[in-house]
N, C-alpha and C positions, 0 to 999 in steps of 0.2 A: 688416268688419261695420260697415254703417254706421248700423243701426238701435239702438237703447240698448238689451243684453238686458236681460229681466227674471229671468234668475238668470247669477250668476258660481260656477262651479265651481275650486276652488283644489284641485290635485294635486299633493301635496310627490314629488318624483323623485329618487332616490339610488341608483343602480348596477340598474335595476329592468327594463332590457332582458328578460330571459326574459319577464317576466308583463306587462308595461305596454301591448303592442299590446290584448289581451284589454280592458284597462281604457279606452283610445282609443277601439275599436268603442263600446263600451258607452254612451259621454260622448256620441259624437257620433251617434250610432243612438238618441238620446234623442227621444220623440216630440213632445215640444216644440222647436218650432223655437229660440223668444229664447232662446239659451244660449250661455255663453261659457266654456269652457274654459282657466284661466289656469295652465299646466303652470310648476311652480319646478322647475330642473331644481338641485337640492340638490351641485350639484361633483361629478356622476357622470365614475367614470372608465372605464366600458364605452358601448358603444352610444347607451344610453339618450338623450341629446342629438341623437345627426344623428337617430336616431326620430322625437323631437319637431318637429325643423327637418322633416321629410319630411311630420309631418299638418300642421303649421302651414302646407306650401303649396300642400297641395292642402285646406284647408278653415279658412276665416279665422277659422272661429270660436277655431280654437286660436290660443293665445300665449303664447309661449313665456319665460320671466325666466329668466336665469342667475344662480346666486349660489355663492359659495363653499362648500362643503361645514359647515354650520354647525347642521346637524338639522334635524327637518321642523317644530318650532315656530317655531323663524324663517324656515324659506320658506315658512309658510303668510301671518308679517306680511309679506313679499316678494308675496307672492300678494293680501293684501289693501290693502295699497298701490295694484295696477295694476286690482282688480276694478270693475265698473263697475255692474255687476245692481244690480235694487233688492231680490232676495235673493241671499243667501249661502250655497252652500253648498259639502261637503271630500268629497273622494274621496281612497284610498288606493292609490298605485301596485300594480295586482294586483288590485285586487278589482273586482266587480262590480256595477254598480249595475242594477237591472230597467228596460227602455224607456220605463215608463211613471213612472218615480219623479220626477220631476224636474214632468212634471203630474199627478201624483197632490198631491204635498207642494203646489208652488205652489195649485192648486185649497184644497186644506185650509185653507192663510193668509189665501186671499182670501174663503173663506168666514165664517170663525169671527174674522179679526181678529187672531188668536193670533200674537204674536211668534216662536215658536220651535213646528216642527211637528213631531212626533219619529217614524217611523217603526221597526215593526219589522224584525229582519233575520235573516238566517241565518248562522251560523259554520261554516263550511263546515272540514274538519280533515285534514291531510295524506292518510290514507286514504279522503277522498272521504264521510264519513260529518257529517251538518249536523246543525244543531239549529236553531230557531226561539227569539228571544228578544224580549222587548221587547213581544210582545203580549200579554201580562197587561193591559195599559193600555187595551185596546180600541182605538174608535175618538171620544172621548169628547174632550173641551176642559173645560180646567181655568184659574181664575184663578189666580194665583199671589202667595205671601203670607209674610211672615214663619211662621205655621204650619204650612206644607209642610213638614215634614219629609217625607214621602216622597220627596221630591226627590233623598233621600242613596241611593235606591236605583233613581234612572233611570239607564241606563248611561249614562259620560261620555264615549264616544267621537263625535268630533265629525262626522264622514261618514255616520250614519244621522238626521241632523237637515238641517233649512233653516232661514236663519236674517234679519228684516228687519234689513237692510244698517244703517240704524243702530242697530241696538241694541248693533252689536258695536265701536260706539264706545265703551262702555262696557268692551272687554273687559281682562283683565290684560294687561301689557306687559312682557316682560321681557328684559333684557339677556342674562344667563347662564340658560335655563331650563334644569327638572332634566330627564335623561333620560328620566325617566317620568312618570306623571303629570300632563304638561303639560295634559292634555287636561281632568282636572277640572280645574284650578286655570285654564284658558280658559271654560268654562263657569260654573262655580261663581258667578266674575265676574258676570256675566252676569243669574241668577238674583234679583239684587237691582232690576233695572231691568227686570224682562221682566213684561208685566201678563197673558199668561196663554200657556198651553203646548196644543196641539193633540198627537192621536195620531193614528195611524195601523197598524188590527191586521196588517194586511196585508203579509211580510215586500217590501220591497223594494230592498233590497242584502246580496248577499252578499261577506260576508267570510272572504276566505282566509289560513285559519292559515298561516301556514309550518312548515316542518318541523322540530322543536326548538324552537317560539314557545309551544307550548300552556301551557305556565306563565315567567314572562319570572324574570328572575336579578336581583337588586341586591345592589352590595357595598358593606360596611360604610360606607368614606369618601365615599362617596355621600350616606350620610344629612343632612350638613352641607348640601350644596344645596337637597336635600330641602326639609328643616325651613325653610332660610332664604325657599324660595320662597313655601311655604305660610304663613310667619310675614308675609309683605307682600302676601299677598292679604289673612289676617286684619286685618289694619293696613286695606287698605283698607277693608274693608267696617264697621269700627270706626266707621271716621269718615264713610261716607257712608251705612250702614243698619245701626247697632248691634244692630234688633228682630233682623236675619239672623242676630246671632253663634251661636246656639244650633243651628241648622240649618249652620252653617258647621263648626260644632264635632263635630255628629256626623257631617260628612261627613269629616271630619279622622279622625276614629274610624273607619271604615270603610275608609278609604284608607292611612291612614299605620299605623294600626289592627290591621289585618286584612290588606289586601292586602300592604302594604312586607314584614310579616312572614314572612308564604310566601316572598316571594320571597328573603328572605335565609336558607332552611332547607338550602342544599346548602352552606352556608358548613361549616367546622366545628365541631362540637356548641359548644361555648367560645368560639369566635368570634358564633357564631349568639345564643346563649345571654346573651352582653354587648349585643350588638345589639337584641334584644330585650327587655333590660331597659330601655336606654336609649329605647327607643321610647316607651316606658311613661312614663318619668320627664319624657318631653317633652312628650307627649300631656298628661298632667294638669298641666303649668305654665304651657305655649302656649295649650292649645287645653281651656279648664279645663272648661267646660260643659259637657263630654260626659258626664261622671261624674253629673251630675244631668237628661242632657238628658230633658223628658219626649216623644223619639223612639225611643228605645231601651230603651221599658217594655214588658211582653206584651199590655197592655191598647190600646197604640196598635199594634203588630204584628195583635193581631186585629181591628181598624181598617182597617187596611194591610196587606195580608198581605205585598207586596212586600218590607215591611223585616223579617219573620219572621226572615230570614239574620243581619240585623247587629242583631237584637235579642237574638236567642240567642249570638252571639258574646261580646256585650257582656257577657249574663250569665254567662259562662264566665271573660272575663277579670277580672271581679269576684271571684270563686271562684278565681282564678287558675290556671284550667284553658285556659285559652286556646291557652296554649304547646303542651301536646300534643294539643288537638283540634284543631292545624295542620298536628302534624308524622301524625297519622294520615288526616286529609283529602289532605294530600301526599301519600301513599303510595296512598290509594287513588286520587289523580286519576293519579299512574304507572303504577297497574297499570291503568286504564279507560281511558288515553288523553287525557284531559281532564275529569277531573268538574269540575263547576262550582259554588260555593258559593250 
């Protein structure tokens, strides 16, 4: 390609041969021509790689990085190293992005100016059954400010957004990132530098569950990396937009909060049960604002309706009910397939 696209697509690859052709049509059947597809083939040890070599030569816009098997938060910095667009944006091996997303989003940026355009999308879930998320937010443009709090309740995954190539200069960096979460804690970043957020109601990626993903597992000695990553995002954003901490704090609440703790519920009760105190005792030393943030009031929930979920959570773990209105939301997202908080 010898023309400078104007977006770079970053696709972390790891063993993803069954689903990843589906996801290639999709990139390259995009109706925008300027687009560059930068595949990190994450140290796959099936197919997945001569795949990649097979679109990369019959359609230049693919290209292909190798890297050793080291997660998809560092083949995405792999990916953003060789990206060249003047936007940015992530596809997930497997899913599916609509033909029109890629000029839909850019159109939205160049319209409104908005650093980060965020689209809705759909969760598509092993027996075929979707939902549409993300469009509660309309199609509307927002500045963005130390007062967003609702910010703690845009989803943080990073392939239903676009994003202007520098902003993500700003993003977190991290040598060891944690298994999970990477994703707020790349974002999160972010939110301190970005002068306003564009939407989009109109779902245009769908995302496929895998089979056993619909609620994801963390185990206890995990939590250390956890903690330590989010404690140096906090560190940064201390020292280069303190007005953030409060919004940082309640996303901290939310995430490390609410979500860490579901997922460490298949642990055993006593294992589970220390895990989750400890969560506690971290949350309010680390990340102390949460406990007075005013994001997590009813009066700013009927504001925002978005954060209704993590405003009522918050006041349950206040009450110190939290524990078992997890372990019964667990139960019933078992028996529904996936409920969603």
């Amino acid at each position: 390609m010898d023309q400078k696209p104007l977006i770079s697509v970053i696709v972390p690859v790891y063993n993803a041969e069954a689903s990843l052709e589906r996801t290639l049509q999709a990139l390259c059947g995009q109706t925008l021509g300027a687009i560059e597809v930068v595949a990190v083939d994450d140290g796959s040890t099936d197919g997945s790689r001569a795949m990649l070599e097979e679109w990369a030569a019959r359609d230049d816009r693919v290209r292909v990085v190798a890297t050793g098997n080291r997660g998809a938060f560092l083949a995405r910095e792999a990916g953003l190293r060789e990206a060249r667009g003047r936007y940015v944006g992530f596809c997930d091996a497997g899913d599916v992005p609509a033909s029109s997303m890629g000029a839909r989003l850019l159109a939205r940026a160049e319209e409104t100016g908005a650093d980060i355009v965020a689209g809705a999308y759909e969760r598509v879930m092993p027996d075929g059954s979707a939902t549409t998320e993300m469009a509660s937010f309309g199609n509307g443009v927002r500045p963005l400010g130390p007062e967003c709090g609702w910010l703690a309740s845009v989803n943080t995954a990073l392939w239903n957004k676009l994003y202007r190539a520098e902003l993500l200069e700003h993003r977190l960096v991290l040598d060891a990132p944690p298994r999970i979460m990477e994703d707020a804690l790349f974002l999160l970043a972010l939110y301190p530098h970005t002068r306003s957020m564009a939407f989009v109601a109109e779902p245009l990626y769908r995302y496929q569950v895998e089979d056993g993903s619909a609620m994801g597992h963390l185990d206890a000695e995990e939590l250390d990396g956890l903690f330590a990553a989010w404690g140096l995002l906090r560190e940064r954003v201390a020292k280069a937009a303190p007005g953030y901490l409060a919004l940082l704090d309640t996303a901290a609440f939310v995430h490390l909060g609410v979500s860490a703790p579901l997922m460490l519920l298949d642990l055993p009760r006593s294992e589970a049960a220390a895990a989750l105190a400890r969560i506690g005792r971290e949350l309010d030393e680390r990340f102390p604002l949460h406990r007075s943030s005013p994001f997590l009031g009813l009066a700013y929930a009927r504001e925002h309706p978005t954060m209704g979920p993590a405003c009522m959570a918050h006041l349950l773990a206040r009450a110190h009910l939290l524990g078992p209105a997890l372990r019964a939301y667990r139960a019933l997202s078992k028996a529904t397939g996936g409920a969603r908080w």
